[in-house]
PQR file of N, CA, C, O and H, with PARSE charges and radii, in Angstrom:
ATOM      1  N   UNK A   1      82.369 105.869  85.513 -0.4000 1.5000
ATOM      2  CA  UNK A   1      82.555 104.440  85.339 -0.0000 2.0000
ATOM      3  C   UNK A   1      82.489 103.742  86.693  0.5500 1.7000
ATOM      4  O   UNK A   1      81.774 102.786  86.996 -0.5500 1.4000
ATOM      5  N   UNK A   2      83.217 104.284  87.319 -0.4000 1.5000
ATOM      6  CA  UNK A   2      83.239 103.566  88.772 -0.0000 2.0000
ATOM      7  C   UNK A   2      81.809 103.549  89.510  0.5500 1.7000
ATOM      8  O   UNK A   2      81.458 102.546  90.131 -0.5500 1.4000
ATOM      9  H   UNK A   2      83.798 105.060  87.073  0.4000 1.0000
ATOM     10  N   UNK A   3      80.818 104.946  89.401 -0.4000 1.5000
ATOM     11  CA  UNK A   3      79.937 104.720  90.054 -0.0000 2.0000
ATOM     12  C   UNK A   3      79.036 104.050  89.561  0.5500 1.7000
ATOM     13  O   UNK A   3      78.189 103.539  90.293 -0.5500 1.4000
ATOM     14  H   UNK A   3      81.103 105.760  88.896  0.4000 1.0000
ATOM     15  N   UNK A   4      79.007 103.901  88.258 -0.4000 1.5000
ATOM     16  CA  UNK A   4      78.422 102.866  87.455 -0.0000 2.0000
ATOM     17  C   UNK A   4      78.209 101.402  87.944  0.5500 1.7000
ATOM     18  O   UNK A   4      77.240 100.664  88.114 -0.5500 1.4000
ATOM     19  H   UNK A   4      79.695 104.315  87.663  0.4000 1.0000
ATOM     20  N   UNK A   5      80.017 101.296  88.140 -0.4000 1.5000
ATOM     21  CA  UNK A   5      80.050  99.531  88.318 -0.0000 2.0000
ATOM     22  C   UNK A   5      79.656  99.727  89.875  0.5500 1.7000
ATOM     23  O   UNK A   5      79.370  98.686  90.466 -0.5500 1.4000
ATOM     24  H   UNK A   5      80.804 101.896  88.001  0.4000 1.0000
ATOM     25  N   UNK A   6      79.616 100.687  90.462 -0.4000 1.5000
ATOM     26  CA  UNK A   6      79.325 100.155  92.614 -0.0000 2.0000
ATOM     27  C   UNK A   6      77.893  99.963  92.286  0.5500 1.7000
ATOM     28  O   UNK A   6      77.448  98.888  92.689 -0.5500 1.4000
ATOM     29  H   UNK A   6      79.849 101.533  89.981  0.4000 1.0000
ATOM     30  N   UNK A   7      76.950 100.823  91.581 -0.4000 1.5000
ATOM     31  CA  UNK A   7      75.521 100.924  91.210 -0.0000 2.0000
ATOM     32  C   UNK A   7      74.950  99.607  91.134  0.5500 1.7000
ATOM     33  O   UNK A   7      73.984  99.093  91.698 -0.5500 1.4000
ATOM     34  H   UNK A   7      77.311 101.696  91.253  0.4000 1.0000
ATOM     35  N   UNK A   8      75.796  99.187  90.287 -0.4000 1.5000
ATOM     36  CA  UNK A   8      75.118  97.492  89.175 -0.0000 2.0000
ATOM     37  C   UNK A   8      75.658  96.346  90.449  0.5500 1.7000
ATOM     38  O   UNK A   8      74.953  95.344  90.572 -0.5500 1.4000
ATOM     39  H   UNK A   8      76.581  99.605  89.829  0.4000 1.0000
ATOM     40  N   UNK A   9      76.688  96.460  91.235 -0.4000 1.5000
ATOM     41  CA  UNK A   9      76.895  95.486  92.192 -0.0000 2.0000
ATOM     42  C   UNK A   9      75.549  94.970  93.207  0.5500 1.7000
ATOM     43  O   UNK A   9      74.529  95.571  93.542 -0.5500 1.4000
ATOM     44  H   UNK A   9      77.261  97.274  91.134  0.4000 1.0000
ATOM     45  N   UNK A  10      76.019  93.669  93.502 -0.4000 1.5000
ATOM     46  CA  UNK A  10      74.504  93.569  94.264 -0.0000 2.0000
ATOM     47  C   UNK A  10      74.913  93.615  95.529  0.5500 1.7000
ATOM     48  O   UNK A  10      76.130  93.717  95.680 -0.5500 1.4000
ATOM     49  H   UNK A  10      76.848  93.180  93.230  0.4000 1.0000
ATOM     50  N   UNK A  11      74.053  93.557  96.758 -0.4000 1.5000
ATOM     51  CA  UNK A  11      74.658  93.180  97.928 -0.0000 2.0000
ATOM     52  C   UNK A  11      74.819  94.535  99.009  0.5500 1.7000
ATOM     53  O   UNK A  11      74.090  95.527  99.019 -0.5500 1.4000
ATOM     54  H   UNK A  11      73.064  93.475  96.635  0.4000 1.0000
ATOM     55  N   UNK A  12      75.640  94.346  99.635 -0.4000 1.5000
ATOM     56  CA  UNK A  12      75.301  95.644 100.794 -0.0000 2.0000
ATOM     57  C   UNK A  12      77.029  95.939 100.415  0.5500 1.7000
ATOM     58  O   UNK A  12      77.718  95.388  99.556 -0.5500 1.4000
ATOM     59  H   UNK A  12      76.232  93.540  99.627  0.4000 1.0000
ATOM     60  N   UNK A  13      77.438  97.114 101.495 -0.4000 1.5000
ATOM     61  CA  UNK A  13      78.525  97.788 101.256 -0.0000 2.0000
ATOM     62  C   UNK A  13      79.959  96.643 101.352  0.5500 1.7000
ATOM     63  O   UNK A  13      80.850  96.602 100.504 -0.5500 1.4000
ATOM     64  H   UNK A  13      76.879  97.561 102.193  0.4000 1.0000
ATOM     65  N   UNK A  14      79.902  95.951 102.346 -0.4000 1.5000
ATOM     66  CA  UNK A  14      81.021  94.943 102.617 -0.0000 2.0000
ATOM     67  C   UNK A  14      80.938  93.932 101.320  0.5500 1.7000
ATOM     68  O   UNK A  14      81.925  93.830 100.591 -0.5500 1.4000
ATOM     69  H   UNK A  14      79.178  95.984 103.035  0.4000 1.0000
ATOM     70  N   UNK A  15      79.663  93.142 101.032 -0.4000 1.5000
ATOM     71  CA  UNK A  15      79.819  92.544  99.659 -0.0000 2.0000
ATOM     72  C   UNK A  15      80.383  92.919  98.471  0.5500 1.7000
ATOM     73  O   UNK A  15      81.169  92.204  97.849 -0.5500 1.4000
ATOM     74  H   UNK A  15      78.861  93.225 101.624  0.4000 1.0000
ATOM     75  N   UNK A  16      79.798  94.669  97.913 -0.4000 1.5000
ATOM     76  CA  UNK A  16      80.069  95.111  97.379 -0.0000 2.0000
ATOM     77  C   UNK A  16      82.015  95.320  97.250  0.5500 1.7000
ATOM     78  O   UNK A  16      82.600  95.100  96.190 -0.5500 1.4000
ATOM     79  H   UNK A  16      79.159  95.250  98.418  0.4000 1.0000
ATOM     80  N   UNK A  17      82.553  95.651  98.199 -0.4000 1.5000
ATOM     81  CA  UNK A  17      83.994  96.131  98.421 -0.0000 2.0000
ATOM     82  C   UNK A  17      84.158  95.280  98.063  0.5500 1.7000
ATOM     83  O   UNK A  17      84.538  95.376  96.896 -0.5500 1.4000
ATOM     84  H   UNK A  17      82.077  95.830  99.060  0.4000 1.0000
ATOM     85  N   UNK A  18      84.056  93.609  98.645 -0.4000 1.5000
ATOM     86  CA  UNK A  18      84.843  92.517  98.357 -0.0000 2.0000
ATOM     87  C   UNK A  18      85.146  92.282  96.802  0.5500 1.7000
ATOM     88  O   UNK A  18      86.247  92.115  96.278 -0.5500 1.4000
ATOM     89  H   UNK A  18      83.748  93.531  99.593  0.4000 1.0000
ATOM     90  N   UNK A  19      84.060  92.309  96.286 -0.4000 1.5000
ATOM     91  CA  UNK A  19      83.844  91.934  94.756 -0.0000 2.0000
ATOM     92  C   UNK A  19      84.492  93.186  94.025  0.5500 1.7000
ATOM     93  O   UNK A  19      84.564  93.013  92.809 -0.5500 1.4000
ATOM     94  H   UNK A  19      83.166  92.445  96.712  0.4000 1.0000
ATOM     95  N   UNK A  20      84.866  94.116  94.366 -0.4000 1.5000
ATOM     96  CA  UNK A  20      85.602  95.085  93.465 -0.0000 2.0000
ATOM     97  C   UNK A  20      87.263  94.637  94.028  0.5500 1.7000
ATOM     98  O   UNK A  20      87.859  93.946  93.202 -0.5500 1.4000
ATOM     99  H   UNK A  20      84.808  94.257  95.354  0.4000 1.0000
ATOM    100  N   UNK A  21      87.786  94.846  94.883 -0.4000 1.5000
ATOM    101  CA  UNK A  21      88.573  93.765  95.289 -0.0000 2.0000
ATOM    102  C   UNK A  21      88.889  92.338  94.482  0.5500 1.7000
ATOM    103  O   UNK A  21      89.981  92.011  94.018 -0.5500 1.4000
ATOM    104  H   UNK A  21      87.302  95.407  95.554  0.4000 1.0000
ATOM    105  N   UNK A  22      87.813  91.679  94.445 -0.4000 1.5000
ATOM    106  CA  UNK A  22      88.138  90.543  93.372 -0.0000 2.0000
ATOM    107  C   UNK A  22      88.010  90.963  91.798  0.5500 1.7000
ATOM    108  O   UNK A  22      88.350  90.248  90.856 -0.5500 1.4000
ATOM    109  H   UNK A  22      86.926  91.945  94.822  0.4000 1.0000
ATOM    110  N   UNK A  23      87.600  91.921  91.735 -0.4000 1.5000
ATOM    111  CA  UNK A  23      87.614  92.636  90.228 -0.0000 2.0000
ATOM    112  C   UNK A  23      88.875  92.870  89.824  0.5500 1.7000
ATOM    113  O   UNK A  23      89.366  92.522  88.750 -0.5500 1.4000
ATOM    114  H   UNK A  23      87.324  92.502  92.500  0.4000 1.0000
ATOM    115  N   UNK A  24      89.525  93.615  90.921 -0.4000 1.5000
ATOM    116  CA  UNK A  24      90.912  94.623  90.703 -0.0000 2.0000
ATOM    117  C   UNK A  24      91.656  93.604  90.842  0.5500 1.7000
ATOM    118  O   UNK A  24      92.702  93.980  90.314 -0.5500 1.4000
ATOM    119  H   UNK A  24      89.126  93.898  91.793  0.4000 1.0000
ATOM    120  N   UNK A  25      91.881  92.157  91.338 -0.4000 1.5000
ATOM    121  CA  UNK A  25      92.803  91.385  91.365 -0.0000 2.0000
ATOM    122  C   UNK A  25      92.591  90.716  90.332  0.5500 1.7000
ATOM    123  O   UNK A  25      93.500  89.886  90.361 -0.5500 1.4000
ATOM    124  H   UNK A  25      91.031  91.851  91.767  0.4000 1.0000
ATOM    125  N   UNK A  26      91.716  90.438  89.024 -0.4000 1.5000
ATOM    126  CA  UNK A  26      91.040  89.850  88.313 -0.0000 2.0000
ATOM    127  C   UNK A  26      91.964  90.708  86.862  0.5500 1.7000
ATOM    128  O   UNK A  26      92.567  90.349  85.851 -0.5500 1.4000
ATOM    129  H   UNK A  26      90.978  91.112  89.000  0.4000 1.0000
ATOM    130  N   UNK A  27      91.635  91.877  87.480 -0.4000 1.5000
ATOM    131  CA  UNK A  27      92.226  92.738  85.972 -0.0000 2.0000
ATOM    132  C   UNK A  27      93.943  93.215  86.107  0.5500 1.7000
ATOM    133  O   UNK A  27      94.770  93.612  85.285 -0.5500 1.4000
ATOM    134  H   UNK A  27      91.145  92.169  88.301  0.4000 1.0000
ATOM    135  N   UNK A  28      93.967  93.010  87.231 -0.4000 1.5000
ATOM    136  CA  UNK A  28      95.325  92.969  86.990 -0.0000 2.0000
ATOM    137  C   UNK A  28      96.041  91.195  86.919  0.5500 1.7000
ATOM    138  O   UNK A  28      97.123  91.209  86.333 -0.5500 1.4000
ATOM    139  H   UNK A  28      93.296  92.688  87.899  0.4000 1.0000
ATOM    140  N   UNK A  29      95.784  90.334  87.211 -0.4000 1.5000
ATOM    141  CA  UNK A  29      95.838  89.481  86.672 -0.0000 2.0000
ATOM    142  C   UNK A  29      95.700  89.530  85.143  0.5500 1.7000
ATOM    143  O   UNK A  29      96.680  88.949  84.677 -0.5500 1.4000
ATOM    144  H   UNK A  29      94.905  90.323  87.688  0.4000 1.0000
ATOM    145  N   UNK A  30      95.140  89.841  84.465 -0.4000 1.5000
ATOM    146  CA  UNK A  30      94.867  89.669  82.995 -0.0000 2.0000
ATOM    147  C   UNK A  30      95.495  90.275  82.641  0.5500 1.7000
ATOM    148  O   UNK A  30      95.868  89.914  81.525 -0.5500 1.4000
ATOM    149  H   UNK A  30      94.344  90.313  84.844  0.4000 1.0000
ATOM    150  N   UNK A  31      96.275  91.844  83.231 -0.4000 1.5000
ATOM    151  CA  UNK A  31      97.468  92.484  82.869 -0.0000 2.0000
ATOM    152  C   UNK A  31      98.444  91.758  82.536  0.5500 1.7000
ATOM    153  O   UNK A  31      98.818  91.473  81.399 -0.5500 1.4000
ATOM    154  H   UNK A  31      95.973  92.137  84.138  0.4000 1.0000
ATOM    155  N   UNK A  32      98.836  91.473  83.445 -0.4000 1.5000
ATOM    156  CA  UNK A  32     100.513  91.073  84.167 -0.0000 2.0000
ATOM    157  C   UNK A  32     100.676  89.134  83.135  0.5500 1.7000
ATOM    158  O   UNK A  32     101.694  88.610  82.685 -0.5500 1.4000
ATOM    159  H   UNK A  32      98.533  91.704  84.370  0.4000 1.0000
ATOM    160  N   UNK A  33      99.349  88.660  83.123 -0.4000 1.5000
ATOM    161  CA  UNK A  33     100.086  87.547  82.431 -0.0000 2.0000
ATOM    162  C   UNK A  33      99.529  87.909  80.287  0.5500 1.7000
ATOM    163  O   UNK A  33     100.282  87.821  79.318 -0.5500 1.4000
ATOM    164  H   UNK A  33      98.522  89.086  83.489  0.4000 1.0000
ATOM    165  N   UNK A  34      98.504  88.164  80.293 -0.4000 1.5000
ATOM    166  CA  UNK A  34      98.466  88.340  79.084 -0.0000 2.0000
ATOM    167  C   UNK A  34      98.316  89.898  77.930  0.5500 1.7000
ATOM    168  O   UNK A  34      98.131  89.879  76.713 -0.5500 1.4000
ATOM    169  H   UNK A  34      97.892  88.235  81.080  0.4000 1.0000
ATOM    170  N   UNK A  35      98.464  91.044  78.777 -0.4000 1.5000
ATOM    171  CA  UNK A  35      98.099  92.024  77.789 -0.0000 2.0000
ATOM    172  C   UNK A  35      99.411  92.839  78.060  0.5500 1.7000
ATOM    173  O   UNK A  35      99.920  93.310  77.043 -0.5500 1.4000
ATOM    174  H   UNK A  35      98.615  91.060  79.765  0.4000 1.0000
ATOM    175  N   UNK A  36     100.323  93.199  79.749 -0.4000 1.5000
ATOM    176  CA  UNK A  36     102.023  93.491  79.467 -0.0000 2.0000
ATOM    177  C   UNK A  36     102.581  92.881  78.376  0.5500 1.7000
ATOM    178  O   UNK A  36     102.830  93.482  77.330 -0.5500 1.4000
ATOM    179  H   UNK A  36      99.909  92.816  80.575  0.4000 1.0000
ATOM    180  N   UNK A  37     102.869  91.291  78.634 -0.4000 1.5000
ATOM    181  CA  UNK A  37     103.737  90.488  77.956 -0.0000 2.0000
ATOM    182  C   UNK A  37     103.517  90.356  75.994  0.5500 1.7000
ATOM    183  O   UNK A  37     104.248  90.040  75.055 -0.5500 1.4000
ATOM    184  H   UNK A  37     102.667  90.803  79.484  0.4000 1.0000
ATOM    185  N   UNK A  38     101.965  90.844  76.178 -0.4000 1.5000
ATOM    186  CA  UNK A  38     101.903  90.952  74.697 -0.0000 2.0000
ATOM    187  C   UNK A  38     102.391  92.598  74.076  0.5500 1.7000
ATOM    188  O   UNK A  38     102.887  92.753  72.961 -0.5500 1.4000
ATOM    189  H   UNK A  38     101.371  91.101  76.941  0.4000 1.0000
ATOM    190  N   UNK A  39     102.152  93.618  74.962 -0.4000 1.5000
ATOM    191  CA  UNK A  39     102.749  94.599  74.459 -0.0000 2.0000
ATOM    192  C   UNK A  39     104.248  94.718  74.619  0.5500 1.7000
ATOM    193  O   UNK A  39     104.906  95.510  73.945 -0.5500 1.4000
ATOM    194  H   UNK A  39     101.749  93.492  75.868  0.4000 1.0000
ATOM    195  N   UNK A  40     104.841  93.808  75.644 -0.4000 1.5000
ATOM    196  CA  UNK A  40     106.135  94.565  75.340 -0.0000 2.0000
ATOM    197  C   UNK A  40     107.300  94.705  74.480  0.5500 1.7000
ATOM    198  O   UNK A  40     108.224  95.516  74.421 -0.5500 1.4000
ATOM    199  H   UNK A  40     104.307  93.164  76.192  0.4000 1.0000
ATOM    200  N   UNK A  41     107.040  93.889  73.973 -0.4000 1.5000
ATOM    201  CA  UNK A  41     108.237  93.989  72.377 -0.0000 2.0000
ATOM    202  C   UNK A  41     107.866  94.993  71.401  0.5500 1.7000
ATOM    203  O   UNK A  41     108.286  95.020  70.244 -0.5500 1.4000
ATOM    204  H   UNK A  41     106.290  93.230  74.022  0.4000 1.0000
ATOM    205  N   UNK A  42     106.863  96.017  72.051 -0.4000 1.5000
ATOM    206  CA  UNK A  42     106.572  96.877  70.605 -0.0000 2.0000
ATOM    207  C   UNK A  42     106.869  98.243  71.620  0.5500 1.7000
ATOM    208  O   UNK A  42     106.627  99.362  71.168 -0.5500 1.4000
ATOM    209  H   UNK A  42     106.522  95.995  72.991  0.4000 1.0000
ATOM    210  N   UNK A  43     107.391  98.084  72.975 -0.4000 1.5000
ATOM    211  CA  UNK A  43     107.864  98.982  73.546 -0.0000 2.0000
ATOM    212  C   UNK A  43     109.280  99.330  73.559  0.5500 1.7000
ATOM    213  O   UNK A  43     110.179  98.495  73.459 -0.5500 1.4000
ATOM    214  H   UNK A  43     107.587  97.174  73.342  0.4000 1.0000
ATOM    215  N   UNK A  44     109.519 101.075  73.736 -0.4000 1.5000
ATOM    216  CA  UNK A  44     111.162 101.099  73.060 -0.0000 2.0000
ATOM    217  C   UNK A  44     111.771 101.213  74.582  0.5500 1.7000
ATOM    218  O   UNK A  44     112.241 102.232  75.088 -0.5500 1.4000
ATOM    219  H   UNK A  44     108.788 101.752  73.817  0.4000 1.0000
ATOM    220  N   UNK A  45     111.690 100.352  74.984 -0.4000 1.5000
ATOM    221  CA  UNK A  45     112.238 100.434  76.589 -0.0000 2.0000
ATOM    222  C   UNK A  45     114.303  99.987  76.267  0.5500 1.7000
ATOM    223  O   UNK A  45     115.262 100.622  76.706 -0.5500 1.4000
ATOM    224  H   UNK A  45     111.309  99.524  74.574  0.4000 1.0000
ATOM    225  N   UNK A  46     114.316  99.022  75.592 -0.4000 1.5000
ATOM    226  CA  UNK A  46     115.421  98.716  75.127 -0.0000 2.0000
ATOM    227  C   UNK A  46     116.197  99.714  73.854  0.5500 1.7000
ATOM    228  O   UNK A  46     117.395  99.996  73.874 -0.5500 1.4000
ATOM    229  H   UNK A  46     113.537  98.507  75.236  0.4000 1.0000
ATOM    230  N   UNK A  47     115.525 100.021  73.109 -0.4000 1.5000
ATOM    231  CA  UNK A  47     116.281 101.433  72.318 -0.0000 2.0000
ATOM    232  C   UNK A  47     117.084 102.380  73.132  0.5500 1.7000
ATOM    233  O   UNK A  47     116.738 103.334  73.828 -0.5500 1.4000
ATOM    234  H   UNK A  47     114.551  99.792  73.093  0.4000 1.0000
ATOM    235  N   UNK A  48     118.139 101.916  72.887 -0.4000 1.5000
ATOM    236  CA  UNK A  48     119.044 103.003  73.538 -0.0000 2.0000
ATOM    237  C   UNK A  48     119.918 103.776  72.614  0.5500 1.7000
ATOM    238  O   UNK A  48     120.504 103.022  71.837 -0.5500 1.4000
ATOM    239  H   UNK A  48     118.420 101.141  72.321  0.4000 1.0000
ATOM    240  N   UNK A  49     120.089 104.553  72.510 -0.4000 1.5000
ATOM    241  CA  UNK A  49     120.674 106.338  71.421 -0.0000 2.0000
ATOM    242  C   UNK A  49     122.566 106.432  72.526  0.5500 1.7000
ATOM    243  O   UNK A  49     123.573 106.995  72.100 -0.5500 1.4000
ATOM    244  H   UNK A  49     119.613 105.166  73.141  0.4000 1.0000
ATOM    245  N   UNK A  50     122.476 105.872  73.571 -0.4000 1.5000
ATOM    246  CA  UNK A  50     123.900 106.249  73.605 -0.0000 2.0000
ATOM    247  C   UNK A  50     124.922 105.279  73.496  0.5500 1.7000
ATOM    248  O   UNK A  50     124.793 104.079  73.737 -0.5500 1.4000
ATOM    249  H   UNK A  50     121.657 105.414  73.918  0.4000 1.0000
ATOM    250  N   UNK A  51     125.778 105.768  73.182 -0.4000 1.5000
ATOM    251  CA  UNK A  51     126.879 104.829  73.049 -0.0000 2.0000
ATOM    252  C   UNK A  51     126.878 104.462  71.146  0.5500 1.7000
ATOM    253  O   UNK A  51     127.726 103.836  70.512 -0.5500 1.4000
ATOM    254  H   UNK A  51     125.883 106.743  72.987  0.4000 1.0000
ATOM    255  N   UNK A  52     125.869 104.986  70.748 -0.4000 1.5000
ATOM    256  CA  UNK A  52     125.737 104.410  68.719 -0.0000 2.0000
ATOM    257  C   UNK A  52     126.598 105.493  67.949  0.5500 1.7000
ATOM    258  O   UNK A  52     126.718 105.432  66.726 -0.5500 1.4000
ATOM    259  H   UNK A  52     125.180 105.495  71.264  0.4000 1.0000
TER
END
């Protein structure tokens, strides 16, 4: 996958870095505000077994 996406990039090696760089800040962005916050209520992070 990865060598895939450096392949399809255009540009020379420094262009290239930058834009995976803005990729990886891109997808974690899309993490952190919309695909965490939608999974976490179906996570058992709060189920707790002691003390019941």
């Amino acid at each position: 996958m990865y060598a895939w996406l450096w392949r399809h990039l255009p540009g020379p090696v420094l262009v290239r870095v930058l834009l995976v760089a803005v990729l990886v800040a891109a997808v974690l962005a899309v993490c952190f505000t919309w695909v965490f916050p939608a999974v976490a209520p179906f996570m058992p992070f709060n189920d707790t077994t002691v003390g019941e």
